[in-house]
C-alpha positions in Angstrom: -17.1 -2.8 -22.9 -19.5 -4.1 -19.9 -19.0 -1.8 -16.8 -16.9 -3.7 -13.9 -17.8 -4.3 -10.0 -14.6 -3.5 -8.1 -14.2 -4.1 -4.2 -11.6 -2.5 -2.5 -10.3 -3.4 1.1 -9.6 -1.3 3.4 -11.6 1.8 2.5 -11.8 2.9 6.0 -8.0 4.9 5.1 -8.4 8.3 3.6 -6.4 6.2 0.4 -9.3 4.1 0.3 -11.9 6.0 0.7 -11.1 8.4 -1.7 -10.1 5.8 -4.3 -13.8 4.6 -3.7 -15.3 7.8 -4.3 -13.8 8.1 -7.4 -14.5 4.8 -9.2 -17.8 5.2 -8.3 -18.4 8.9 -9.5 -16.7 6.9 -12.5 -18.6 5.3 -15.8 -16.7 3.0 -16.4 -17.5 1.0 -12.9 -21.1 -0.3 -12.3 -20.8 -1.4 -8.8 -18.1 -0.5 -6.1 -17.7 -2.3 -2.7 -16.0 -0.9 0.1 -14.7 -3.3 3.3 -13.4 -2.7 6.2 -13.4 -3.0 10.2 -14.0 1.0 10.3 -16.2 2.3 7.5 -16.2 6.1 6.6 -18.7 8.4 6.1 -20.6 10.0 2.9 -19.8 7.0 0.4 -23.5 7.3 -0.3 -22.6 5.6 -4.1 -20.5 2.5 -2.4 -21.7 -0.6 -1.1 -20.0 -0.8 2.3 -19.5 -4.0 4.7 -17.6 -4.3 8.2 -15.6 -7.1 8.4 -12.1 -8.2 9.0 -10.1 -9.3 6.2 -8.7 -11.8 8.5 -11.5 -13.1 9.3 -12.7 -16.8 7.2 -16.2 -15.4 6.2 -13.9 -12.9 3.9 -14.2 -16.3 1.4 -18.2 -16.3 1.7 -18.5 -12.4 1.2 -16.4 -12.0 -2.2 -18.6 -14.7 -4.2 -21.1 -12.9 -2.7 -21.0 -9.3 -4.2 -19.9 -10.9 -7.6 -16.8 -8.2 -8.3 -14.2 -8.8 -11.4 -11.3 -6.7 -9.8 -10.3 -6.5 -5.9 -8.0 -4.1 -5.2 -6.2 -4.9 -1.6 -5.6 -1.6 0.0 -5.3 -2.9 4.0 -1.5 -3.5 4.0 -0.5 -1.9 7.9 3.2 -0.2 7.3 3.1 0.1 10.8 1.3 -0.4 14.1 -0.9 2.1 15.2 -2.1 3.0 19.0 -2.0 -0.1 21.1 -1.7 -2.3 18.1 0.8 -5.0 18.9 3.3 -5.9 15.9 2.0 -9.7 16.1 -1.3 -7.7 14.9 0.2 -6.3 12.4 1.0 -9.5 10.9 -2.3 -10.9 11.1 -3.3 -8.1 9.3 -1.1 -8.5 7.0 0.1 -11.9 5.8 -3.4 -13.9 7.4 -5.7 -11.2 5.9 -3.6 -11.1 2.5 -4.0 -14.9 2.5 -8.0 -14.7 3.4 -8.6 -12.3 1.1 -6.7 -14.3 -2.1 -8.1 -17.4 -1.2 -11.8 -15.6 -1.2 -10.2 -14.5 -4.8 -9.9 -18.4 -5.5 -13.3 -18.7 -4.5 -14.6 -16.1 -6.8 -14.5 -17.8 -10.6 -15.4 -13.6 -12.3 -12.3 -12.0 -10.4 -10.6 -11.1 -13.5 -8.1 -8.4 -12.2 -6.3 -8.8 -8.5 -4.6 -4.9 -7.4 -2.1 -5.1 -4.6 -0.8 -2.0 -3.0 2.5 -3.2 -1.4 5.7 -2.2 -1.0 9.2 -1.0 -1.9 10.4 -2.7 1.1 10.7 -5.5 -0.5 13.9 -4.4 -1.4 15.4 -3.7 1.9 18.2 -1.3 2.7 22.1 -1.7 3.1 25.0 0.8 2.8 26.2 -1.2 -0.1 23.0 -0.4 -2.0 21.7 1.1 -5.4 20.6 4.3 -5.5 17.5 2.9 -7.0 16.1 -0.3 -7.4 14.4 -1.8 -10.4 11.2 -4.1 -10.0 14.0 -7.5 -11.0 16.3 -6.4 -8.0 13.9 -7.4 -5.0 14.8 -9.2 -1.8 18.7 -8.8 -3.4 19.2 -7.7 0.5 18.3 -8.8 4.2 14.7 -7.8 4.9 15.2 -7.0 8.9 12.4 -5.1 9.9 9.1 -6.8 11.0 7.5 -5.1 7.9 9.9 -6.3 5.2 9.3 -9.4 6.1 5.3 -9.3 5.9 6.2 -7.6 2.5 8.0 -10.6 1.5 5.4 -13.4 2.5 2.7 -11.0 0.7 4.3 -11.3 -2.4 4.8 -15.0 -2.2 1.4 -15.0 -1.2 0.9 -13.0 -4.4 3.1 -14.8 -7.0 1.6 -18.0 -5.8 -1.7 -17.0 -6.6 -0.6 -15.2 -9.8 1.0 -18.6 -11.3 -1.9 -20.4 -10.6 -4.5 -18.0 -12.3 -3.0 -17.0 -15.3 -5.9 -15.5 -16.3 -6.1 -13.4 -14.1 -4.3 -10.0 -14.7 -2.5 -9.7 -11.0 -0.4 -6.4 -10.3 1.9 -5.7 -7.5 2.5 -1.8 -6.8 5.7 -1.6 -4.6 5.2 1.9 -3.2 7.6 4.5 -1.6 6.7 5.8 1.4 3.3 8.4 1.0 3.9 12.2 1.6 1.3 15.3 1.6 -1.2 17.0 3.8 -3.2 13.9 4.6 -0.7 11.6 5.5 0.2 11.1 9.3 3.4 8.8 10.0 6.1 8.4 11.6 8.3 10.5 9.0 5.8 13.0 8.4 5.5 13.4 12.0 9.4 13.8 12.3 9.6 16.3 9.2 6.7 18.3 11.3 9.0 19.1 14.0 10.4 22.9 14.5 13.9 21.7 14.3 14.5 18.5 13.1 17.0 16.1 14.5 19.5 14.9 12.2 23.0 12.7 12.0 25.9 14.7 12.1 27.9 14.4 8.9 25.4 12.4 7.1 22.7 13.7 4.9 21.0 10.2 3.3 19.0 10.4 0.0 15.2 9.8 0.2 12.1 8.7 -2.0 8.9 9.6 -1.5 5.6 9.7 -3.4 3.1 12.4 -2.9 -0.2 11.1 -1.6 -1.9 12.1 -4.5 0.5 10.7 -7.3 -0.2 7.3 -5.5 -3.7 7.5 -5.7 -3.2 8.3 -9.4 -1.3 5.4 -9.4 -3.9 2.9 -7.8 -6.6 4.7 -9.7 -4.8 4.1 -13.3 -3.6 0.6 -12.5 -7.5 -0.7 -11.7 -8.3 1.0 -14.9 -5.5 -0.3 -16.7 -4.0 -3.2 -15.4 -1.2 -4.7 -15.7 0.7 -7.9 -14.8 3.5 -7.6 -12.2 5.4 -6.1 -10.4 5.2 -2.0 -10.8 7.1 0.5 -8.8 5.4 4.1 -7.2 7.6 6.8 -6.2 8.6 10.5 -7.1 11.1 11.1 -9.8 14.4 11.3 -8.7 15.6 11.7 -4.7 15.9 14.5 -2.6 18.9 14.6 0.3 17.1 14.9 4.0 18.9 18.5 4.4 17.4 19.7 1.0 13.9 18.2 2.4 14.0 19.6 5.5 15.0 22.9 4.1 11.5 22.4 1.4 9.5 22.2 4.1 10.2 25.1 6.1 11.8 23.7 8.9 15.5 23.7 10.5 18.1 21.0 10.8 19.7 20.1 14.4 22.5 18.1 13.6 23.4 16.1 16.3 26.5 13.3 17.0 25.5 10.0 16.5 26.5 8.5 19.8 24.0 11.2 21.6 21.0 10.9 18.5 
């Protein structure tokens, strides 16, 4: 089996650049590519190139570097320090639509790897416990995020239909966990005592930082078409995952919260 040149957006994340490191300490991959508008350090073994994935010269640089699989790892879950949500869009929906219309471009892309989200499923009281990868958008999306999600994967299933041959896989993570990952709810579950609703203990998923790279890693090795869920077995109560981690509820009324 010939050896296969895989690019991968976004490897200026730690998920990116360690996915890098390992495809190309890996046999099986001739040539990796790493892009980004902050490139990280000591990827002697990857190709790496600054640019915006929202930017239109994305559609000249693919064709370019002659890859068979892209994996698209520059999905923003949230706004970081003075970046405006209308940003985050751009980021988002714009570069997801540069980016697969460079892919268009590109007649040896053979394998398209997206790493998306489980918000696609939204969240209501009336809920399943767990979703299934059939059940999406089955409730309102009504966070700024769900709704990039959803354009993302039309974006996606567009492109999808009209390449058929083209294997195309969707992995709807959970939200990351573990030593390298700094968000909003890792930040929260960092706290001494950590605020909670009074009366209320909800159920959570999460996937540990380095089960999704296992993820991401086995999916450019193996792809698959579709739609593929990432998370943790099972779900853990926030009072059970406070208690875990070492630290101490504060359960407080929900008027005051």
């Amino acid at each position: 089996m010939a050896c296969r040149r895989v690019l991968i957006t976004g490897v200026g994340s730690h998920m990116g650049a360690t996915l890098a490191a390992r495809l190309a300490a890996d046999p099986g991959f001739d040539h990796v590519v790493g892009l980004d508008t902050r490139l990280p350090q000591g990827l002697e073994d990857v190709q790496l190139i600054e640019a915006d994935i929202r930017d239109p010269a994305i559609e000249t640089i693919i064709p370019n570097v002659r890859v068979d699989t892209v994996v698209h790892n520059q999905i923003v879950r949230r706004p970081g320090p003075g970046m405006s949500s209308r940003t985050m869009h751009d980021i988002n929906v714009i570069g997801s639509l540069q980016l697969l219309t460079a892919c268009e471009r590109s007649p040896g892309i053979g394998t398209v790897v997206i790493r998306g989200s489980a918000g696609i499923y939204g969240a209501e009281p009336n809920a399943p416990q767990f979703f299934d990868e059939e059940m999406a958008r089955l409730f309102p999306l009504r966070t700024r995020f769900q709704r990039d999600v959803d354009e993302i994967e039309n974006l996606f299933a567009n492109y999808a239909a009209r390449h058929p041959d083209v294997t195309c896989t969707m992995l709807r993570y959970q939200p990351g966990i573990g030593p390298a990952v700094d968000t909003q709810v890792t930040r929260y579950l960092a706290a001494r005592m950590v605020p909670t609703y009074l009366g209320f203990d909800p159920r959570l998923q999460f996937v540990h930082e380095d089960d999704a790279l296992d993820a991401l890693m086995a999916t450019v090795e193996h792809p698959v078409r579709g739609a593929v869920n990432v998370a943790g077995p099972g779900s853990i109560g926030l009072t059970r995952l406070i208690r875990s981690a070492g630290r101490a509820s504060l359960p407080v009324a929900a008027p005051v919260f």
